[in-house]
C-alpha positions as CSV (number, residue, x, y, z in Angstrom):
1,X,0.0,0.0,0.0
2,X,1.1,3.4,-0.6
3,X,2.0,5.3,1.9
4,X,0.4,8.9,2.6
5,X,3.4,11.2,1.2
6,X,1.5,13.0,-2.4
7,X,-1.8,13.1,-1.6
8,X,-2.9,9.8,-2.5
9,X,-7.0,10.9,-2.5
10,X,-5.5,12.5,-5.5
11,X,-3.5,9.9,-7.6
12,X,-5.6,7.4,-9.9
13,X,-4.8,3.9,-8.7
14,X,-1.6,3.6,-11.8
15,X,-0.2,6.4,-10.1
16,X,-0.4,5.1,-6.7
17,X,1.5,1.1,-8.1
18,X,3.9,3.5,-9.6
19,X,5.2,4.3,-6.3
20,X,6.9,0.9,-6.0
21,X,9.2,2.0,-9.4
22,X,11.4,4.6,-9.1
23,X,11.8,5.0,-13.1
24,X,7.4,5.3,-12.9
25,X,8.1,7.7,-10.2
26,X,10.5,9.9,-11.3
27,X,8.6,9.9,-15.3
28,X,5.0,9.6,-14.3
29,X,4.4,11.3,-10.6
30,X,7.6,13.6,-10.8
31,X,7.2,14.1,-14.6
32,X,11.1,14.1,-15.5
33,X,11.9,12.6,-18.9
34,X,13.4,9.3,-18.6
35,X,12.8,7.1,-21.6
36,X,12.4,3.4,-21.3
37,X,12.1,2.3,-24.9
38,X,15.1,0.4,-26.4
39,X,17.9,2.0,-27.9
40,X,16.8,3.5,-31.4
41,X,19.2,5.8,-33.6
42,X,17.5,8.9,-33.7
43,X,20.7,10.9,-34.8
44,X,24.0,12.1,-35.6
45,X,26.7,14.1,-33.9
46,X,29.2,14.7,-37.1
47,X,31.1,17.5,-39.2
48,X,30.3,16.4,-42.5
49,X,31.9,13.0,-43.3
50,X,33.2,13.1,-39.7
51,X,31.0,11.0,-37.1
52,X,31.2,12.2,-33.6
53,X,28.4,10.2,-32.4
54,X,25.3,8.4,-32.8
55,X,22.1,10.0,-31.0
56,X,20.3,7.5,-29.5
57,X,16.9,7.3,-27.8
58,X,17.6,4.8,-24.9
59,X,16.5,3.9,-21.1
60,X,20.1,4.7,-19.7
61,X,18.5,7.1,-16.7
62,X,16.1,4.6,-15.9
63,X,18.0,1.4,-15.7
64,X,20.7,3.7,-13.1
65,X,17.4,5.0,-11.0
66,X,16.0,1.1,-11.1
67,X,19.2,-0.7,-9.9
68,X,18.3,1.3,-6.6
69,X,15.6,-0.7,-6.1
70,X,17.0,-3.7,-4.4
71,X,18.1,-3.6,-0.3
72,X,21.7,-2.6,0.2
73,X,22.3,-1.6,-3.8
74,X,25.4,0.2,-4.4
75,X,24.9,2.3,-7.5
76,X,27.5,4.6,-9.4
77,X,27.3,6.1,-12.6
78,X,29.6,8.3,-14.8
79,X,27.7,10.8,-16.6
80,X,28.5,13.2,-19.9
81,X,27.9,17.0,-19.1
82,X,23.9,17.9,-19.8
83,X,22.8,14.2,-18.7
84,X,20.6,15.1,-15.9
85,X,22.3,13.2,-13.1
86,X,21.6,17.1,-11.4
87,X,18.1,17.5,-12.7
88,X,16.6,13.5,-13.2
89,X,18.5,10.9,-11.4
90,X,19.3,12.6,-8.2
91,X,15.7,14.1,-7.8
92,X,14.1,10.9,-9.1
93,X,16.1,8.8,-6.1
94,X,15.2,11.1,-3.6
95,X,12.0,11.7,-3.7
96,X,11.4,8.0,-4.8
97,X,13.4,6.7,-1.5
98,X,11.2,9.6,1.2
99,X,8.1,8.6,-0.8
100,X,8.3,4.2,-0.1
101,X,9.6,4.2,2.8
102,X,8.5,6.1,6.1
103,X,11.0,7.8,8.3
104,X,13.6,7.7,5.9
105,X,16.4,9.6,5.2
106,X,18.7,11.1,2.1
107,X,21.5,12.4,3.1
108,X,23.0,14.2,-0.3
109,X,26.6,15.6,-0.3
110,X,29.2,16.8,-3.1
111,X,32.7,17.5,-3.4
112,X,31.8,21.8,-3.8
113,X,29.3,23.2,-1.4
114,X,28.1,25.5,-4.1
115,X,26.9,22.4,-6.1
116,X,24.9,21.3,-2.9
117,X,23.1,25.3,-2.5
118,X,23.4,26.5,-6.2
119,X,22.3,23.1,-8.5
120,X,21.5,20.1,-6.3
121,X,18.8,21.9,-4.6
122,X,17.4,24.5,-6.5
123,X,16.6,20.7,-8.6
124,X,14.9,19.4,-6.0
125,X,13.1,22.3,-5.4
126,X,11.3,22.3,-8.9
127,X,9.8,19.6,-7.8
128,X,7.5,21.8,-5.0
129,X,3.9,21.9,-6.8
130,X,4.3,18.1,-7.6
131,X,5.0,16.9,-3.6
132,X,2.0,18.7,-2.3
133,X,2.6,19.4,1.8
134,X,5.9,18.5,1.8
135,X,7.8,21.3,3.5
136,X,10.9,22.8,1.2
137,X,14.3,24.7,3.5
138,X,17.3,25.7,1.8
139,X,19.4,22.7,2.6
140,X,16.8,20.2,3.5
141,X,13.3,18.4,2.5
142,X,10.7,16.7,5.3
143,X,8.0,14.7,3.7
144,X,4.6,13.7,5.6
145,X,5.4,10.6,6.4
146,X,8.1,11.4,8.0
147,X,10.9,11.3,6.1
148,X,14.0,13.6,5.4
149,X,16.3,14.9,3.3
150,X,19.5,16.9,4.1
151,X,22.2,18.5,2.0
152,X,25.8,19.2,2.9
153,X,29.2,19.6,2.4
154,X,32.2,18.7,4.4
155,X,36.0,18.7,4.5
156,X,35.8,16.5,7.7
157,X,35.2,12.8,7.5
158,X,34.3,13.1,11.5
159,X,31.2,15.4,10.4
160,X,29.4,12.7,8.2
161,X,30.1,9.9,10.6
162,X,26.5,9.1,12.6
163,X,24.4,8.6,9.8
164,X,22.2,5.5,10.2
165,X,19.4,3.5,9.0
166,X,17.4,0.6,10.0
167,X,18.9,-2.5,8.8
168,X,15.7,-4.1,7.4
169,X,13.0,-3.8,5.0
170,X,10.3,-3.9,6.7
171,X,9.4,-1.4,9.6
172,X,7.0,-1.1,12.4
173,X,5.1,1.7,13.2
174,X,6.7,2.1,16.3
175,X,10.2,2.2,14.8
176,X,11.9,5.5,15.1
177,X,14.5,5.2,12.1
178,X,13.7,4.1,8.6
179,X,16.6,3.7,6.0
180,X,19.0,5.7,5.0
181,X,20.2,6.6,1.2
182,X,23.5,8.2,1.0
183,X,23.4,10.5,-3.0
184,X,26.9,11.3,-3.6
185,X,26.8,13.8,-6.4
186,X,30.3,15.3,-8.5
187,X,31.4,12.1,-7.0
188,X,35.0,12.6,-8.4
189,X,35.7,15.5,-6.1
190,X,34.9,14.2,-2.3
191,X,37.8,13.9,-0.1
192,X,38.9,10.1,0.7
193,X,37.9,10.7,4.4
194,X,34.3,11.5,3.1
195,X,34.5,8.3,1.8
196,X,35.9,6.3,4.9
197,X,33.3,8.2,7.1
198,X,30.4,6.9,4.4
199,X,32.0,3.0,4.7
200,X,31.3,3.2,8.5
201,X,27.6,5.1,8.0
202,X,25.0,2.2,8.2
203,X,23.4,2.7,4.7
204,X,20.7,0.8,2.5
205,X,21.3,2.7,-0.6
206,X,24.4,4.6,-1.8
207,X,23.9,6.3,-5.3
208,X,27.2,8.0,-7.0
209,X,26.9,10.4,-10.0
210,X,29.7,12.2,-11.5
211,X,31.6,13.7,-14.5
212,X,34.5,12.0,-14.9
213,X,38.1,13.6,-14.5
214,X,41.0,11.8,-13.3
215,X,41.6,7.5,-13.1
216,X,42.3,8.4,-9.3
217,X,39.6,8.0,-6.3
218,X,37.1,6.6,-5.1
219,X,34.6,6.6,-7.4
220,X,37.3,6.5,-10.4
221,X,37.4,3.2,-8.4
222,X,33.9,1.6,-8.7
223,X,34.3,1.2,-12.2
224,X,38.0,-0.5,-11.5
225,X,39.0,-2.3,-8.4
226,X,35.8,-1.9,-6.3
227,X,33.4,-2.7,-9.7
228,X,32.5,-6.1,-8.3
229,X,30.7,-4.3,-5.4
230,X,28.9,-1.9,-7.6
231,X,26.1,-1.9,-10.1
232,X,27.9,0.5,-13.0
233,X,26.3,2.6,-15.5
234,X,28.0,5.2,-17.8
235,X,25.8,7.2,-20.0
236,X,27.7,9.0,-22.5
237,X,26.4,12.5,-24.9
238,X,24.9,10.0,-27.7
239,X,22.8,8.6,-24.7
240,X,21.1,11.9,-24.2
241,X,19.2,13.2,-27.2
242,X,18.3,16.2,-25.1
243,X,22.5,16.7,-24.7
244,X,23.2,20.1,-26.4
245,X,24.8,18.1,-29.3
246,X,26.0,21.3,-31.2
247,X,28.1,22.6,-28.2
248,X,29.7,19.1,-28.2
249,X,30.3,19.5,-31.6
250,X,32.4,22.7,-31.6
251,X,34.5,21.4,-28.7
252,X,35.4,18.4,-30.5
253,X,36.7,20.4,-33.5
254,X,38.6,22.6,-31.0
255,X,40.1,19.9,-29.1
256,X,39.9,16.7,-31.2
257,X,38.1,13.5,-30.5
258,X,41.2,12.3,-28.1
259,X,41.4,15.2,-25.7
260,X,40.8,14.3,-22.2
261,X,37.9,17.2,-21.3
262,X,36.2,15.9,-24.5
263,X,36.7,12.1,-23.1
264,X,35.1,13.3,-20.1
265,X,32.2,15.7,-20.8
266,X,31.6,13.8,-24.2
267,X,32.1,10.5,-23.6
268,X,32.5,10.0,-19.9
269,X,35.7,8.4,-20.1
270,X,38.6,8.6,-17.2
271,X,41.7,10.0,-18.0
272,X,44.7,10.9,-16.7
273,X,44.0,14.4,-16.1
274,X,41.2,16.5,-14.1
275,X,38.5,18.2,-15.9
276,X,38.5,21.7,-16.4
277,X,42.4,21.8,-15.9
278,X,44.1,24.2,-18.1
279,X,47.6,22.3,-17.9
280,X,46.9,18.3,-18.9
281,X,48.8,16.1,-16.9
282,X,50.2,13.8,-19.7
283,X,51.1,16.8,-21.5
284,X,54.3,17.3,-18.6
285,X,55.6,14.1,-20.0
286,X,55.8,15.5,-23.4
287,X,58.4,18.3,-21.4
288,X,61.1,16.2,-20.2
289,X,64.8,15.7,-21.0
290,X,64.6,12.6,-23.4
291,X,61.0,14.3,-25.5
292,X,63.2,17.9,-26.0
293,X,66.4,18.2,-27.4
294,X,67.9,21.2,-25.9
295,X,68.3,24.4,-27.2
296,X,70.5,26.8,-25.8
297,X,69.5,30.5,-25.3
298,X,69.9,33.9,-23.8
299,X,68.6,33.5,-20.0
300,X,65.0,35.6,-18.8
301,X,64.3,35.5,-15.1
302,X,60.8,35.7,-13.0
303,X,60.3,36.8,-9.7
304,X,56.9,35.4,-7.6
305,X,56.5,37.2,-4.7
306,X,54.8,35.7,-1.6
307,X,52.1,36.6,0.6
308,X,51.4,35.2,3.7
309,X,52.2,31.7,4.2
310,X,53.6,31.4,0.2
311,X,56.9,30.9,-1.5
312,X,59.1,33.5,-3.0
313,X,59.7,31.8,-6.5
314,X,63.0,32.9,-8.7
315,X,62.6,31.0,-12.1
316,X,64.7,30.5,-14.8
317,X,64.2,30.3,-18.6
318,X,67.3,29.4,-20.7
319,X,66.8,28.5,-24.2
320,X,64.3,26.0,-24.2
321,X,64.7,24.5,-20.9
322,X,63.3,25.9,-17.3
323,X,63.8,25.6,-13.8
324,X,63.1,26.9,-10.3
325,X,66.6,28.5,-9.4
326,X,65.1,29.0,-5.8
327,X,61.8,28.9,-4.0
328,X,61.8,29.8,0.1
329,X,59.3,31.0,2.7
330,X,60.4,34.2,3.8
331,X,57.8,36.7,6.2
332,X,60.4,39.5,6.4
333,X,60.0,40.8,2.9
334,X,63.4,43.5,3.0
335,X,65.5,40.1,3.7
336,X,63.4,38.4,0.5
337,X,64.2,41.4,-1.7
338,X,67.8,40.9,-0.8
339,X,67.7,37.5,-1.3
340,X,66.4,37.9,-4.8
341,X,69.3,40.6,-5.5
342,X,71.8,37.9,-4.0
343,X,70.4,35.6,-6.3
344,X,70.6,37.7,-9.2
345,X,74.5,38.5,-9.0
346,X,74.7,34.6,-8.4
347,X,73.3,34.7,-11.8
348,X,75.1,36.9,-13.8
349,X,72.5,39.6,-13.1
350,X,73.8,43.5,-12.8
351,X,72.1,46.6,-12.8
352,X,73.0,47.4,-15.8
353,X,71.0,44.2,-17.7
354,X,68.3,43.1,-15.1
355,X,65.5,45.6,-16.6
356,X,66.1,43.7,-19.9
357,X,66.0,39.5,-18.8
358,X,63.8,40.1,-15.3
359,X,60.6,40.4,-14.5
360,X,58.4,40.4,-11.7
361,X,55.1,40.3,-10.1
362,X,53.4,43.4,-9.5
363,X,50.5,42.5,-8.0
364,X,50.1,43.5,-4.1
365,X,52.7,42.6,-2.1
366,X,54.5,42.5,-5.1
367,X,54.4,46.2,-6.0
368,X,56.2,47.3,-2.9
369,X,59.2,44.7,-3.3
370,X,60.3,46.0,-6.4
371,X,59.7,49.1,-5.4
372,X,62.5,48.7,-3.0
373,X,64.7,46.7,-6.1
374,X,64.4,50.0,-8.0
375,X,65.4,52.0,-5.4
376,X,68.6,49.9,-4.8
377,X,69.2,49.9,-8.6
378,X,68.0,46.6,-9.8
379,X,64.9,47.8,-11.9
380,X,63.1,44.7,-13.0
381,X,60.0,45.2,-15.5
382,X,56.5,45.0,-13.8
383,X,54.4,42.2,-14.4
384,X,50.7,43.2,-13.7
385,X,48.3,39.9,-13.7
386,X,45.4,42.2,-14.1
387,X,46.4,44.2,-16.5
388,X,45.4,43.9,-20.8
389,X,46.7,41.2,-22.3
390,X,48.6,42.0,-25.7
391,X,45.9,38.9,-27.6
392,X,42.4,40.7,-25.7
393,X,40.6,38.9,-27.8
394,X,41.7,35.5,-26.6
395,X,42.6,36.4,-22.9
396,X,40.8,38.3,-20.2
397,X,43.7,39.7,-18.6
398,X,47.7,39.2,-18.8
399,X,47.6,36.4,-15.9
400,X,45.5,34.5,-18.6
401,X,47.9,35.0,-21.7
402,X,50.4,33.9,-19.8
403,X,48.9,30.7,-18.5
404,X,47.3,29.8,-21.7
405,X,50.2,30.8,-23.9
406,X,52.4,28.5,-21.5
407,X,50.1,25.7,-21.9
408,X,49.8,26.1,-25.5
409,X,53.8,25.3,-25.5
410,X,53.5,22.6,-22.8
411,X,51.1,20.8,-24.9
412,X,53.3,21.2,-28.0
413,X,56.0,19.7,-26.1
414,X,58.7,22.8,-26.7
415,X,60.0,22.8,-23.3
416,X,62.1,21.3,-20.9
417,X,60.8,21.5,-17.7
418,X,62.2,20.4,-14.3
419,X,61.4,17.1,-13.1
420,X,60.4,19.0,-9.9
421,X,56.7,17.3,-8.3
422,X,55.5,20.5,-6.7
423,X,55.9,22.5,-10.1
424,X,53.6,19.6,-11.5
425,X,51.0,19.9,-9.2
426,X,50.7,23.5,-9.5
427,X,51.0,23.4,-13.0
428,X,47.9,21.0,-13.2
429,X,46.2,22.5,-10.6
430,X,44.7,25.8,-12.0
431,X,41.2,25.7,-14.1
432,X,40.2,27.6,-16.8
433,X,36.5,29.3,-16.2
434,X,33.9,29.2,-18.8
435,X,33.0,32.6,-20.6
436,X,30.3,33.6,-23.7
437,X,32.7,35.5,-25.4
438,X,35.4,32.2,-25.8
439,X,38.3,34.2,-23.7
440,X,40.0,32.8,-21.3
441,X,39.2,33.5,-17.9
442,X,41.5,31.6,-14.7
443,X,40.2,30.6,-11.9
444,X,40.7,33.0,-8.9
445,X,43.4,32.3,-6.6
446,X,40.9,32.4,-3.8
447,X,38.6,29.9,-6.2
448,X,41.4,27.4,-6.1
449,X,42.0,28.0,-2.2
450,X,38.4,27.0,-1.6
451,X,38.8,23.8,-3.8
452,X,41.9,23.2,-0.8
453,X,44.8,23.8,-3.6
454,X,48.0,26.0,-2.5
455,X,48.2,29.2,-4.5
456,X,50.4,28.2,-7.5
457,X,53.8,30.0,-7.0
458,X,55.9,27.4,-8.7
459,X,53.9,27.5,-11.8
460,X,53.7,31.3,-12.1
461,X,57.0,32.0,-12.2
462,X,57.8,28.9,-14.4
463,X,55.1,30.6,-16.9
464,X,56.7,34.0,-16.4
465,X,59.8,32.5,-17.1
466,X,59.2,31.1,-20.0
467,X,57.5,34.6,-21.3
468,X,60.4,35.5,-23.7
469,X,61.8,39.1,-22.5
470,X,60.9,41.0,-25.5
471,X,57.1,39.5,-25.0
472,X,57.2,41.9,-22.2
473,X,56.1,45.5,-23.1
474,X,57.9,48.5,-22.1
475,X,56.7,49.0,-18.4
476,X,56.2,51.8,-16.1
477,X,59.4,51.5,-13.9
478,X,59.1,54.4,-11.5
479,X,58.6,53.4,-7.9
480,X,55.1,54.2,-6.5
481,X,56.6,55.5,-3.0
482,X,59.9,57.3,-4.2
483,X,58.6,58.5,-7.7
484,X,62.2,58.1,-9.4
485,X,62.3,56.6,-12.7
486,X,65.3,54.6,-13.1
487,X,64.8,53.5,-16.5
488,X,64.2,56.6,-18.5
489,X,67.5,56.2,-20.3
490,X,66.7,52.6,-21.3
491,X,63.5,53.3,-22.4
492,X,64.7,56.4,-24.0
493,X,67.2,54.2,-25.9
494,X,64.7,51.7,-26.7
495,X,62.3,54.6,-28.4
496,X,65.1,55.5,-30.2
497,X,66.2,51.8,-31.6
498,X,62.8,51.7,-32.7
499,X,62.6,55.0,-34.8
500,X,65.5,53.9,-36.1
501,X,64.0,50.9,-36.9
502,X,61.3,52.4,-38.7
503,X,63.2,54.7,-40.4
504,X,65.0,52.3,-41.8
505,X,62.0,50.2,-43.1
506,X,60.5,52.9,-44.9
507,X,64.2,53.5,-47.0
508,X,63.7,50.4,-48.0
509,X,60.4,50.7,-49.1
């Protein structure tokens, strides 16, 4: 018998068997469209002789909501981008679990609390004029009968732990618990203590939905050395007909049918690397010492300054091969400009050529350490991450141009880079965010400090580095608290080589 959760007086007596399904929940109580015909061809996904994919009408979502059926299942699916594991599966298993079984409880979590308060919710909250007095909060969902849902995030496997459900299927009406369904959505990104604090949660139902990124992790697992204890589904772009297809498309042709993000949000395929990444891990093996012959070259130098708790980063492009000269945590920021200038002598570096092979970051911090280098005679150029990139049509700012530019020659294999783990980390670390105009756009450091990533100090100057010195335009090199100019000559000198230059293009003319 169903139990008194949607109004029953109101459902026709269909309605009311379809409560034992959850794919006749979820399509025909919930109204979310999940197919269950067999697959038929219903398009293509090509440029013209090319063939992306097949389009295909198919019951993918509804054999994933289904498998929950059974006591104790152990679900995960890997899903394309646009397949509704956000908007159909995890609604379609809540609501379905809160519905059959009285005193229950969902307890949904992610790897980003935004995805928890900004998708995963406003989802289930569509579903309001459907699921008549049930009461709707921000981060949680009570039914009549009882049952609950909550929604939340944590970095602390001791916050999840105390989750439990009663063991069997059948429950008095004196019972105080009913099961429990653990929904872990974005799968790929929970911490490994999550995990350990799910394993000793007493469960009946564990449903995991994700992207795919990496081959590392838990759920990267489930489909490898834990698959035997899981019932696997991966639904791929030709699985959705109601995928945006021609989006697809274009990001094929950009990237090519083999590139990991396509892999993933195309295909839902594990790779190597973590969506979203700018910097590909496999393309760092393309930059080693055996892939690149050397090439020797005049030297260019980077400075990263540190805030707070960071490194100060002195990096080191010579012909086509770069390296961290030195990276050290230093509060006292006098004593880390005059390591840098110690550095610099070490190097080769005087006065008199520094402007024209170093560079630094002006940003913050930043500003007032080479502030004091000019003052003592070392004028390095000015590096401003904010400030117009020289392509603005392909980068939002300079911090992007370099990034992407750098990864551009990464991925074409043209350096040598350090066998140096750190450096590889942060070079993998960083994402690119999505923008309607097709520039690119970083993620904030701030962005990537609430994901728990280490601002990327290593990598900046690496990038910088490897920004050849006449890439960097003529900069303003007066110091904001002593307003000298200590470059006037050079630049002065440089106005003139140019004029010359042109002066010399138009006699040939």
């Amino acid at each position: 018998m169903a139990p008194a959760t949607i109004n029953p007086a109101e459902l026709t007596t269909g309605q009311k068997a379809l409560l034992a399904s959850p794919y006749g929940f979820g399509r025909h109580i919930l109204g979310l469209p999940i197919m269950d015909q067999p697959e038929r061809k219903i398009g293509e996904c090509r440029d013209g002789d090319n063939l992306f994919y097949e389009i295909r009408e198919n019951d993918a979502q509804k054999r994933v909501v289904d498998d929950l059926d059974a006591h104790g299942s152990k679900v995960a699916a890997r899903t394309a981008n646009g397949a509704g594991k956000t908007t159909i599966l995890v609604p379609t298993a809540t609501f379905w679990f809160m519905a059959v079984h009285p005193r229950a409880k969902v307890v949904i979590t992610s790897g980003v609390d935004r995805q928890v308060r900004e998708q995963l919710f406003p989802a289930l909250h569509a579903q309001k004029k459907r699921l008549k007095d049930w009461r709707f909060n921000d981060a949680d969902i009570d039914a009549p009968n009882g049952s609950r849902c909550v929604g939340f995030t944590t970095r602390d496997g001791g916050h999840f732990e105390g989750w439990h459900g009663n063991k069997g299927e059948l429950y008095d009406l004196l019972q105080h618990d009913g099961p429990l369904m653990i929904i872990v959505d974005e799968a790929k990104s929970v911490q490994p203590q999550i995990y350990d604090a799910i394993d000793r949660c007493t469960y009946q139902r564990l449903l995991m939905v994700s992207s795919c990124g990496a081959a590392m992790g838990r759920f990267s697992d489930a489909f490898g050395p834990d698959a035997r204890c899981f019932k696997r589904h991966q639904i791929t772009a030709g699985h959705c007909p109601h995928a945006d297809h021609e989006k697809n498309k274009e990001l094929i042709l950009r990237r090519g049918l083999n590139d990991p993000l396509v892999r993933s949000k195309v295909f839902a395929e594990f790779s190597g690397n973590e969506e979203g990444a700018l910097i590909q891990l496999d393309w760092l093996s393309r930059c080693t010492e055996r892939a690149v012959a050397h090439r020797d070259g005049p030297a260019n130098y980077y400075c990263d300054f540190a805030k707070g708790g960071d490194e100060n980063v002195l990096a080191e492009a010579r012909g086509n091969r770069v390296r961290i000269v030195a990276a050290w945590r230093e509060k006292d920021t006098m004593r880390a400009v005059g390591e840098f200038i110690r550095l610099f002598r070490q190097h080769g570096l005087t006065q008199d050529n520094v402007q024209h092979c170093a560079a630094g970051d002006n940003c913050g911090l930043g500003a007032v350490m080479i502030d004091r280098m000019h003052e003592l005679g070392w004028c390095i150029q000015r590096d401003d991450a904010g400030a117009r990139a020289d392509d603005p049509e392909r980068y939002v700012n300079r911090s992007a141009e370099t990034w992407g530019e750098g990864a551009k020659a990464i991925e074409a294999g043209q350096w040598i880079i350090a066998d140096d783990e750190q450096l590889q980390a942060q070079l993998i670390s960083r994402k690119q965010k999505p923008r309607s105009d097709g520039r690119l756009q970083l993620e904030s450091k701030e962005e990537m400090k609430a994901r728990g990533i280490g601002s990327p100090d290593r990598a900046d100057a690496i990038l910088g580095a490897m920004r050849k010195p006449r890439d960097y335009k003529p900069r303003d090199f007066m110091t904001a608290s002593q307003g000298r100019d200590f470059s006037l000559i050079a630049q002065l000198a440089d106005e003139q080589a140019r004029e010359g230059a042109q002066l010399a293009g138009a006699a040939c003319e």
